[in-house]
N, C-alpha and C positions, 0 to 999 in steps of 0.2 A: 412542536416537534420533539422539547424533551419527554411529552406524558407519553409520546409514540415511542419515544427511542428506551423509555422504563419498559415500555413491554416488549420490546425489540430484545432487549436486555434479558427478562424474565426466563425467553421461546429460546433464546442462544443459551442460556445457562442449562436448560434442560436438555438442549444440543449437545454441547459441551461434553455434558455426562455420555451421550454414549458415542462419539464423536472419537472422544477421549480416550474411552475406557480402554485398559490396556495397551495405549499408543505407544508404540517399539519407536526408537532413533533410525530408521531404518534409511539409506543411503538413498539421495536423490533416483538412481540408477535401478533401486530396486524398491518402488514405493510399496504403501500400503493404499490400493487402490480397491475397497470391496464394492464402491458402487460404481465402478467401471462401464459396464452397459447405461447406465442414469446418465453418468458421467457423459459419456459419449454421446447420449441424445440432447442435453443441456448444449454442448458443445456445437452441436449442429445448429441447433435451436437458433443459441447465438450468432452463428454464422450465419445466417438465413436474414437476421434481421440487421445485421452488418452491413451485408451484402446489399439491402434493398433499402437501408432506413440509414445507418450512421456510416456509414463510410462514407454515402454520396453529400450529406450532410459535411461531414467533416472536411471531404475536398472543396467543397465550395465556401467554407470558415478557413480550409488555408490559402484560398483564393483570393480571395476577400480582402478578409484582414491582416494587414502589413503584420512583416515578421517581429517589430517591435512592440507590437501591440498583445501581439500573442507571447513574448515573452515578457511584458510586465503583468499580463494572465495570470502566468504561471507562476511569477515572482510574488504575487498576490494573496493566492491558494497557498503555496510554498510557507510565506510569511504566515500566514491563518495556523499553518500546521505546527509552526514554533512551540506553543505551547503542551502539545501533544508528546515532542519530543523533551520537554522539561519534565514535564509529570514523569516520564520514564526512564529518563536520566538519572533519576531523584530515585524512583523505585529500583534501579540496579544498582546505585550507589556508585554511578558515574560523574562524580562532579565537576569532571573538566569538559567533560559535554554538557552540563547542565548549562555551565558557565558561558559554555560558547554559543551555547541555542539560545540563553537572555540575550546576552551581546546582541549578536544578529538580529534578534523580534525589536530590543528598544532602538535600534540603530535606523533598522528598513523601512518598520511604523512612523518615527520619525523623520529622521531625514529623508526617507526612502517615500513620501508622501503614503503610508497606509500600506507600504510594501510591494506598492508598482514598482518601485527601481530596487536593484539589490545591491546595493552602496555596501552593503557590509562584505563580500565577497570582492568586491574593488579596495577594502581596507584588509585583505587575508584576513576576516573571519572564516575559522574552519565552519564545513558545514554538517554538523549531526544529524543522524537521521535513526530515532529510536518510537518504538510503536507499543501497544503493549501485547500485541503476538510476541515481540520480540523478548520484551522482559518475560512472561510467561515461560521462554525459551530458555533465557538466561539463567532461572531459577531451575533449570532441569526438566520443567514439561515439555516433552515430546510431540511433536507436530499431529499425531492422531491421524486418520486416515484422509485420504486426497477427496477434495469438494470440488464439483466444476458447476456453478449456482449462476440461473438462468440470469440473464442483464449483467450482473456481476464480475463474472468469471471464475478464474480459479481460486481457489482460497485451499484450506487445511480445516482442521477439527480447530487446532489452537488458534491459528488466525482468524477463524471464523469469527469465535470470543472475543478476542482481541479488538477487531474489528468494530464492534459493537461498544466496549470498553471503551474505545479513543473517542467515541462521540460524546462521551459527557468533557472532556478538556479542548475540545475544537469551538471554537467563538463562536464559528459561524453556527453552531447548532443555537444557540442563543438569541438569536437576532430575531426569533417569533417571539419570544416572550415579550419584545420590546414593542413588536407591530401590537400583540393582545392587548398591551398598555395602553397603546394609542390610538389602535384600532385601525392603523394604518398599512399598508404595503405586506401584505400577511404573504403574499407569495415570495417576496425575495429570498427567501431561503432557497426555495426549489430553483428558482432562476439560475439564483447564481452555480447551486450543484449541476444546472443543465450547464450551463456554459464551462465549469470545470472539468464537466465529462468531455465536454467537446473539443474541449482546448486537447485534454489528455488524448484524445483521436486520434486529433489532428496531429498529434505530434508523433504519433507510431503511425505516419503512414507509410513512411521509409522499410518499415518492419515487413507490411505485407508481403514483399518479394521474398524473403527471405523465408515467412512461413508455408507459401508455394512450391518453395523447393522440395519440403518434407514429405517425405515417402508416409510417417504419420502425423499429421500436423498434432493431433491431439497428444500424443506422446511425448511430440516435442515442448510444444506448451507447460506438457504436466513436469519433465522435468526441469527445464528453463526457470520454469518457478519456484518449485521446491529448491534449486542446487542454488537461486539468489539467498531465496528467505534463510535457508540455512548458512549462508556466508554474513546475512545480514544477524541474523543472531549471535553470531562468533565475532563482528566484527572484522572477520577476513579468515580468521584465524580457527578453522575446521579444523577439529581433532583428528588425528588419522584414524581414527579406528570408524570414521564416522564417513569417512571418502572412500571407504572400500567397500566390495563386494563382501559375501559370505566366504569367496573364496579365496580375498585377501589380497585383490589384483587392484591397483587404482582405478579408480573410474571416475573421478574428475581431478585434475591438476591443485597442489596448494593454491588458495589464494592468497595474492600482496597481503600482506598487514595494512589497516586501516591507520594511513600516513597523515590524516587528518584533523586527529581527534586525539585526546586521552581522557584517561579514566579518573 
């Protein structure tokens, strides 16, 4: 998976470049959307097999599976991600989140049996949440033009890279080099990412109704995502010149400061 994920790596850098090129900070409310019609057929695409493949999937995994089960799932995946958010804790020169994403990993690996229980959140460990879309962010790169990437979803130019970036510090991409060793269990890797996707379904099916409501579900998607990622690169704390229109009108409310964490 890592010789996969080096040329995953390679096709996203060449990405990147014109993904990139010229990326404006341009306001959740007023993206830069130039593959739009792409965008909008990706969008359906997904729906399509939502609708007939993971959704029905999904209700029958939260059917299933006691809700306990499905929250040491996620405590699991969660815990896997820890290291993801050190490496870029590190690269923003955030060291009170660094400090608090170790805590957490050696706490919930630990006593947390491998991260099934989240013991560390029951002893107020804050919990950090950094990516390296994010840092890429922090440093001043601009999210580049809006991506809506079939199976996927939504993404950005910068997060695209990003994306692709947090896979060399995520464990779990690892765990084949250890089958190729032994020659043993060479699918767990895919497994377990099926059952993480499934968990994560499973857990937005609350969400559907809400996206129903939308007069344009894609629009709303596009910018629900863009107005998080950019809260999550600020940490809460969006510049105003970066929540306004051209025309200098709010268009989305400050958000809270990140009451969790320092820097």
């Amino acid at each position: 998976m890592l010789t996969t994920s080096r040329f995953h790596f390679a096709v996203a850098s060449l990405l990147a470049v014109l993904v990139l090129a010229g990326c404006a900070h341009s306001p959740p409310s007023d993206p830069w959307d130039p593959l739009e019609p792409v965008n909008r057929f990706n969008y359906k695409l997904n729906d399509k097999a939502d609708q007939y493949a993971v959704r029905p999937a999904a209700k029958v995994y939260n059917t299933v599976v006691p809700d306990r089960v499905q929250a040491s799932v996620s405590n699991f995946f969660d815990n896997a991600s820890q290291p993801v958010t050190m490496v870029n804790s590190l690269l923003q020169l955030k060291w009170g989140k660094f400090n608090q994403s170790l805590g957490r990993f050696m706490i919930n690996t630990s006593v947390g049996f491998g991260g099934l229980f989240d013991v560390a959140s029951k002893l107020h460990v804050p919990h950090p949440d950094e990516d390296f879309g994010q840092t890429l962010g922090y440093w001043g790169l601009g999210p580049g033009m809006y991506i809506y990437l079939p199976l996927l979803g939504p993404s950005d130019g910068r997060d695209l890279f990003g994306k692709v970036g947090d896979q060399f510090t995520n464990p779990i991409n690892y765990i084949d080099q250890f089958d190729a060793i032994n020659n043993d269990y060479p699918w767990v890797p895919y497994a377990l990412r099926a059952v993480e996707g499934l968990n994560l379904r499973a857990s937005l099916l609350g969400f559907d109704s809400t996206l129903k409501q939308q007069f344009d579900p894609y629009a709303f998607v596009r910018s629900y995502y863009l107005e998080n990622r950019q809260k999550a690169v600020y940490d809460g704390n969006v510049p105003a010149n970066l929540t306004r229109s051209d025309d200098g009108s709010n268009d989305f409310p400050a958000a809270a400061p990140d009451q969790g964490s320092s820097d």
